[in-house]
N, C-alpha and C positions, 0 to 999 in steps of 0.2 A: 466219626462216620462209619468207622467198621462195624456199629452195632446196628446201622440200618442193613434191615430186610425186605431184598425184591423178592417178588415172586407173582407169577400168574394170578390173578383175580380169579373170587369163585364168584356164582351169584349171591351169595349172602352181600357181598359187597357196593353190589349195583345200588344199591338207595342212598349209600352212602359218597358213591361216586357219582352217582346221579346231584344230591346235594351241592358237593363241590364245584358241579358245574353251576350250576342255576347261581350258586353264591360268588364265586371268585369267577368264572369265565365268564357266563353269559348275561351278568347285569348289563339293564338295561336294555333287552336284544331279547326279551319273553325266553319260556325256559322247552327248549326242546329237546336236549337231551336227558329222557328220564330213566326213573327206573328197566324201563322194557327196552328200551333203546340199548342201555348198556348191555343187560342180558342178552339181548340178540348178539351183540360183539365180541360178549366173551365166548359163546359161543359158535361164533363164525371163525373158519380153520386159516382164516386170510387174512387177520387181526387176532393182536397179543394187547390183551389189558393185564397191566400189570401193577402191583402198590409194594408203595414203602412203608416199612411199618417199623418202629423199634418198640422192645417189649411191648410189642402186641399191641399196640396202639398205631392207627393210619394216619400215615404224615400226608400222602402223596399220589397221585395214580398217572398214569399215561395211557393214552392209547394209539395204537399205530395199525395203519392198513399197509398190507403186501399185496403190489399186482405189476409180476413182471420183474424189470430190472427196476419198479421205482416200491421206494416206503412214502406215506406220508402218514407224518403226526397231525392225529385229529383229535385228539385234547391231551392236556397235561396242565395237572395243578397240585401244587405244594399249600399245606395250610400254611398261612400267612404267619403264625406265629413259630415257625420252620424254616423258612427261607433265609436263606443264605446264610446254610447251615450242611452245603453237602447233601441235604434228600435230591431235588432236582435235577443234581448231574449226575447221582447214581442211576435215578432211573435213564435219564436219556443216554449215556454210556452204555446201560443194560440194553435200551433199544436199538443204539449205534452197531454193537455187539452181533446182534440177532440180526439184523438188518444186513450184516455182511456176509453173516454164515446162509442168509434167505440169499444170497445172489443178487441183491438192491446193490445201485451204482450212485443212489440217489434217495435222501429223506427232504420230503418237501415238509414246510408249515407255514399256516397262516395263522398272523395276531395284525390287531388292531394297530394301526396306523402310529398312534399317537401312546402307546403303550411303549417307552422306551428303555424300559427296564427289562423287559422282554426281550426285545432288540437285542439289548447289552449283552443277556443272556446266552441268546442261539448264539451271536458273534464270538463272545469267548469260546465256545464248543466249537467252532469253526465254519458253521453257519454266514453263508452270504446273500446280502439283498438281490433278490432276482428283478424283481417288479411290483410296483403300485398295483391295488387293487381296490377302483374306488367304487362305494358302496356294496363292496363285497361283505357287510353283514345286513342284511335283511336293508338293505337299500339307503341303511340310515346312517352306515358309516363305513369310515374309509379303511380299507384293511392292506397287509404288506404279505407277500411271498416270498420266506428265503430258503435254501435249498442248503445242504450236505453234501459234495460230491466226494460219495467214498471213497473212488479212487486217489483223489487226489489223498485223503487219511490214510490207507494204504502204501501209495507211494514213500509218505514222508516217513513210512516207518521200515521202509525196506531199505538195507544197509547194499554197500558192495559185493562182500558176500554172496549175495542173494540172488543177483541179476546175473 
């Protein structure tokens, strides 16, 4: 794991991450995150797109919106022949990270209902079910919202010491 590399996305990347999405995210659900979509966000100062890459090859991308005390992840995907492998908690670590130093109290995400590997995923990272969300993708399926409360991540890493 120490040989993967995060780092900010350039646009050279967006077609690529555009890709990932249309393949691993949004089968099924038409493809609306493309190439210019991505580019607008890595270019937007309120949103961090970032990839995992080891020798120069991309495992992985994320992307997160800041507004406020909240972060929410609005995509995130690992090539499949990668996972569960350490790319995916690097990056959301890297975002958990950022997310604290932005002043966020709170990283939201939505996945599919029925994606339970996913689930498994955010809940190991600390991630907890907020609420159903039905046909929260394009009307045709049932989606879930869990949330990060970074205080509480914070809290549990403050000693006596400290307080």
């Amino acid at each position: 794991m120490d040989d993967i590399v995060i780092q900010l996305a350039q646009p050279g990347d967006a077609r690529w991450i555009a890709e990932m999405s249309r393949d691993h995210i949004e089968t099924g659900l038409g493809w609306r995150w493309q190439r210019a979509s991505i580019v607008e966000k890595i270019r937007d100062p309120d949103t961090n797109v970032i990839t995992a890459r080891r020798e120069g090859e991309l495992l992985g991308f994320a992307i997160m919106n800041y507004a406020g005390f909240e972060a929410h992840l609005i995509l995130f995907a690992v090539l499949p022949s990668h996972r569960r492998g350490g790319v995916g908690s690097a990056l959301i670590r890297w975002l958990i990270a950022t997310a604290e130093v932005a002043g966020a109290l709170v990283i939201y995400v939505e996945l599919r209902k029925n994606n339970t590997i996913a689930r498994d995923f955010y809940h190991c990272l600390g991630f907890k079910l907020m609420e159903p969300l039905p046909g929260y993708y394009g009307g045709r399926e049932a989606g879930i919202r869990m949330a990060l409360d970074l205080r509480r991540v914070l809290d549990a890493t403050e000693t006596p010491d400290k307080l």
